[in-house]
C-alpha positions in Angstrom: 93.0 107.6 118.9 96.2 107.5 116.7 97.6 109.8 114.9 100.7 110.5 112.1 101.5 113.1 110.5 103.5 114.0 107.1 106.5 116.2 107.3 106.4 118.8 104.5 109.2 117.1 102.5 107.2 114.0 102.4 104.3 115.4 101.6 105.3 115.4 97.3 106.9 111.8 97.9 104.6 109.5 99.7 101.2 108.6 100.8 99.8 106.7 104.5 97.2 104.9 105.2 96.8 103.3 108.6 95.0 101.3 111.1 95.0 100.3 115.0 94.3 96.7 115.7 92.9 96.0 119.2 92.5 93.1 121.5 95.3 90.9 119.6 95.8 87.6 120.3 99.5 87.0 118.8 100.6 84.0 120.4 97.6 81.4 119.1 97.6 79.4 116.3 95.6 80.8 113.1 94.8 78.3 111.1 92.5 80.0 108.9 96.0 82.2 108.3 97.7 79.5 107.4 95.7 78.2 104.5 95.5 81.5 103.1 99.3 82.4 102.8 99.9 79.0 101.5 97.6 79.5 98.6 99.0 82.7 97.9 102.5 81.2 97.7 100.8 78.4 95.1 99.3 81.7 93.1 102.4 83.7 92.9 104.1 80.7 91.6 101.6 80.1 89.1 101.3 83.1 88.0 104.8 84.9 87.7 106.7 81.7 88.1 110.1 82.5 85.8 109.7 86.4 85.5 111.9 89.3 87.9 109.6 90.6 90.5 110.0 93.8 88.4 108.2 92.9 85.4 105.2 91.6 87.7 102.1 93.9 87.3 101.4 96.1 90.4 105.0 96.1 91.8 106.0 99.3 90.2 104.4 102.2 93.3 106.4 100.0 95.9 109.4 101.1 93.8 108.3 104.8 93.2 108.0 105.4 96.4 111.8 104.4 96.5 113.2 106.2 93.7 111.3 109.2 94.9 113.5 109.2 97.8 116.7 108.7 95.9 116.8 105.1 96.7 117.6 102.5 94.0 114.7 99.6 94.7 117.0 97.1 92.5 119.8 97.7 95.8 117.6 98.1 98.3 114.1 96.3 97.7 110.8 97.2 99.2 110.0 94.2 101.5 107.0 93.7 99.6 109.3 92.7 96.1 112.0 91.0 98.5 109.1 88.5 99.8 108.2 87.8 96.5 111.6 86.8 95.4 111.8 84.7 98.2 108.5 82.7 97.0 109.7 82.6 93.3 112.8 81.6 94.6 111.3 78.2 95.7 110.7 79.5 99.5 107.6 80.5 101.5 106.3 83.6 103.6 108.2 83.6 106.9 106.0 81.9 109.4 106.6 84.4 112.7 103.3 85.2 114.8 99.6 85.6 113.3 100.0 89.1 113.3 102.9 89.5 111.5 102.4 86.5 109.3 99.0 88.7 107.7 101.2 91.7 107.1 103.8 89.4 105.1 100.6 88.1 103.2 99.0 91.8 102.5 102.6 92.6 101.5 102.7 89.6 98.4 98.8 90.6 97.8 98.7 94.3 96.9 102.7 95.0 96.8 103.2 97.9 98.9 105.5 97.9 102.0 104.0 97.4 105.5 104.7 98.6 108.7 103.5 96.6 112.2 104.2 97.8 115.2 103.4 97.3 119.0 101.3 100.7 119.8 102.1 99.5 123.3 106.1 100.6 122.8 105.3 103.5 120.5 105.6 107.2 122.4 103.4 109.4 120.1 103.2 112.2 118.3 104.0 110.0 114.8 105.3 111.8 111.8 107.0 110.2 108.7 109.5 112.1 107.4 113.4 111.6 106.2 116.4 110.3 108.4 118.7 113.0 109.7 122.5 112.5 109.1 124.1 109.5 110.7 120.1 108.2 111.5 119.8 104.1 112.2 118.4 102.1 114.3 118.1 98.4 115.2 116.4 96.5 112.6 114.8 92.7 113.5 117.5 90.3 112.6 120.2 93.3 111.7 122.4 95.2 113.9 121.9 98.3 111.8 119.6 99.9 110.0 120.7 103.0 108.2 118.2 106.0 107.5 120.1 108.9 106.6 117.9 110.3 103.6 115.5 108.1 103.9 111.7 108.0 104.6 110.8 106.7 108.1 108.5 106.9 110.9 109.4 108.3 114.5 107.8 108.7 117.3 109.6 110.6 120.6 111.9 108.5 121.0 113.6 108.5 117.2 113.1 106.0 114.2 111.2 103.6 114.5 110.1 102.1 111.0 110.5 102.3 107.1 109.4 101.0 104.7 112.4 98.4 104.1 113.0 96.9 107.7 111.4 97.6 111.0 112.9 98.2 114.3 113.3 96.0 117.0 112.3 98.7 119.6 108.9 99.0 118.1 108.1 94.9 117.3 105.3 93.0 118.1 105.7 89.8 120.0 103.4 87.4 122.0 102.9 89.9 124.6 101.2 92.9 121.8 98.2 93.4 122.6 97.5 96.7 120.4 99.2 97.4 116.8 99.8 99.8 114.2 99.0 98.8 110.4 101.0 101.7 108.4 100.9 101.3 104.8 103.3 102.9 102.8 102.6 104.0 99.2 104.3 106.5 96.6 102.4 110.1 96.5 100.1 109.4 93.6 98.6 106.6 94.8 94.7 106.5 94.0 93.3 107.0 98.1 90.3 104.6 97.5 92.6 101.6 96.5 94.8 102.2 99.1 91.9 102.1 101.7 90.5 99.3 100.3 94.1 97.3 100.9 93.9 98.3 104.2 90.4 97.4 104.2 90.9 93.8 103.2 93.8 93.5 105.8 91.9 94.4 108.5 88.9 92.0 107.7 90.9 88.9 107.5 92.9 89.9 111.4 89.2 89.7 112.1 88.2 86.7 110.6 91.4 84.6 111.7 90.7 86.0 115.1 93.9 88.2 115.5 92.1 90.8 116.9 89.2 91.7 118.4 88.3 95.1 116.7 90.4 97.5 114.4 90.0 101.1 113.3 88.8 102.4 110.2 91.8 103.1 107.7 93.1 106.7 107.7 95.5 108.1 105.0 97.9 111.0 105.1 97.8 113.3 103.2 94.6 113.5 102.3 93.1 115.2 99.3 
């Protein structure tokens, strides 16, 4: 049983919901996967090809959530809007491992930053709060990762997540075999849709065969 709490400054800013993912087969193809994220590329194309990812319905809580912590989203973009821009740009999803591959898909499908992490390197208690003064870490594919200000997830050991770029102390690779699903969503945010997004994550790790069994979702704080 997992658990992650709110500090009390986050409380008025942000809203959590999360799930465990168990049994995880990272390393093995996913076809199933595959198909799906490459007609959600088509869609997004279809659909918003020519507009900003800022005028695209639904994209506006990933950058509440970021203007609620004094972050500019048009400087610093929620990784759900920067994967978008990649597909409108011409490019596809990142193609990675299964597991990470679905969160990049969740992201583009209900546009709100995702967190995945490998419960195995994770040294609980969890709480998400704000970086301290002079706060980084190391981010996957950059040497630094500033948090000062800034809403993240820590565990015992420091930092270990927001909701821009992940650490590298905390990533899954071909030899996770449990993960965290941390969604991360502005204050407001209706609790039912939110559980439903994590919801519809966790059925397709399922279907694809990512995992054998996940939790129910959980959100923080709860009303």
């Amino acid at each position: 049983m997992i658990d992650i709490d709110l500090s009390r400054e986050c409380r008025s800013m942000a809203r959590i919901c999360f799930f465990t993912l168990a049994g995880c087969r990272v390393a093995e193809p996913c076809p199933p996967l595959e198909s799906w994220m490459t007609e959600r590329e088509e869609e997004i194309r279809n659909r918003w090809g020519g507009l900003t990812p800022g005028s695209i319905p639904g994209m506006k809580a990933a950058r509440d959530l970021y203007r609620a912590t004094g972050i500019e989203p048009t400087r610093t973009r929620p990784s759900s809007e920067a994967l978008v821009r990649r597909i409108l740009k011409g490019g596809g999803l990142p193609r990675i491992n299964p597991a990470v591959d679905l969160c990049n898909l969740s992201a583009v499908t209900y546009f709100l930053s995702i967190g995945l992490y490998d419960l195995g390197k994770i040294h609980p208690p969890i709480e998400l709060g704000l970086g301290r003064e002079g706060e980084h870490y190391q981010g996957l594919g950059k040497p630094r990762v500033n948090l000062e200000s800034r809403l993240c997830s820590r565990d015992r050991e420091g930092p270990f997540g927001n909701p821009t770029s992940d650490s590298l102390r905390t990533s899954v690779d071909e030899g996770s075999d449990s993960l965290l699903w941390l969604i991360y969503a502005p204050a407001y945010f209706d609790e039912e849709t939110l559980a439903a997004h994590a919801r519809w994550s966790a059925d397709r790790a399922l279907a694809a065969g990512i995992c054998r069994e996940t939790s129910a979702p959980e959100i923080r704080p709860a009303s």
